[in-house]
N, C-alpha and C positions, 0 to 999 in steps of 0.2 A: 678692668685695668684702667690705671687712672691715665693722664694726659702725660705726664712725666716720666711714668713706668714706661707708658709705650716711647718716648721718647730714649728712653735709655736704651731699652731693647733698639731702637734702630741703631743707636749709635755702635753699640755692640756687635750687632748684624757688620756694619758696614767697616767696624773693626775684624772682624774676623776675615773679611772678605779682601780686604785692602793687604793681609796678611797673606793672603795667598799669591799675593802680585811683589816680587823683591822688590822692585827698582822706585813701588810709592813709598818706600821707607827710607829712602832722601827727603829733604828740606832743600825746597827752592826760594832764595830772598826771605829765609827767618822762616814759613811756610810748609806745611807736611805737602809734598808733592799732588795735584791735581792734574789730570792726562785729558782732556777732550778733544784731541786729536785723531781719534777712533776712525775715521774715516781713510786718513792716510796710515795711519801703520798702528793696529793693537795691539797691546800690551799684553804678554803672555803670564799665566799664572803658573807658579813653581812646579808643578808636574809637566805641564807642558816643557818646560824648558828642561826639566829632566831627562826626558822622553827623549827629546831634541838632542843632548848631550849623547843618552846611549846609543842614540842612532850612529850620531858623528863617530863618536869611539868604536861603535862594534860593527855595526852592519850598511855603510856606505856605501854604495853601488845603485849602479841603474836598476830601476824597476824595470820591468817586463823584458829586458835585455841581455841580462845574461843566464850561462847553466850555472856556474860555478856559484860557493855556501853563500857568498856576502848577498849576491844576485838574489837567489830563494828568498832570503833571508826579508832584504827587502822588498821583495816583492810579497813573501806571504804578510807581512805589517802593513803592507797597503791596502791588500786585498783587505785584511781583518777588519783595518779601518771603514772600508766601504761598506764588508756585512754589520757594522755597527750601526753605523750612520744610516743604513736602511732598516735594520731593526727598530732605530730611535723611531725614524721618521713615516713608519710603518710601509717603505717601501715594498713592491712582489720582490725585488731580488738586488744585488747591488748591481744588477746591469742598469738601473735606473738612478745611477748616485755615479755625480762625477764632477770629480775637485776640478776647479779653479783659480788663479790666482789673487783674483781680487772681485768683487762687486760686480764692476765693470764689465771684467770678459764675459763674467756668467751671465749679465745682462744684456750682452752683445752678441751672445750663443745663443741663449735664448732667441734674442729677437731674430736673428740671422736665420736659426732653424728654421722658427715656426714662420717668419716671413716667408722662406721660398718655398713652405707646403702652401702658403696660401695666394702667392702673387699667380695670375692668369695673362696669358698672353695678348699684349695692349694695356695692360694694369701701369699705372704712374705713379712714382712714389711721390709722396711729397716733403719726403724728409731730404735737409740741404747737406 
């Protein structure tokens, strides 16, 4: 493959892919839209935001709180998402897979946990 084949195929790649995100298909300032903001809030691709719709529309309700369909409902999609997300991630079971809402907490959960299996009594932190 020559230098400009592979060239095109990226641009292709990155065309296809930019296709699955609605909202890059504005023009900012004359500009096909660029998002590097990833950190404060990502941008979802069109199943996702599918997904999201059907939820709003059909099955709204608290997870793990109520008996009644919407309840079930939502809660068995939650659950399914977790048996996924532990199959991807070759999880033992989805009792080891647990959403958060951002980087952050998960990296605060983290540290939180496994700090108090490890702090001993007289131990200092040194974090301010």
């Amino acid at each position: 493959m020559t230098l400009a084949q592979d060239r095109t195929q990226d641009r292709t790649l990155a065309a296809q892919v930019r296709a699955d995100f609605p909202i890059l298909a504005q023009t900012v300032n004359g500009h096909p839209l660029v998002y590097f903001d990833n950190a404060a809030t990502s941008q979802k691709p069109r199943a996702v935001l599918e997904a999201l719709n059907h939820y709003y529309e059909y099955d709204n309700a608290n997870v793990h709180r109520g008996v009644h369909a919407l309840s079930a409902r939502a809660t068995d999609a939650y659950e399914g998402a977790r048996d996924k997300v532990a199959a991807f991630v070759n999880a033992a079971s989805r009792d080891e897979i647990v959403f958060t809402r951002n980087a952050s907490e998960a990296i605060n959960l983290v540290a939180y946990s496994w700090g108090m299996s490890q702090l001993q009594p007289g131990m200092k932190s040194s974090c301010r």
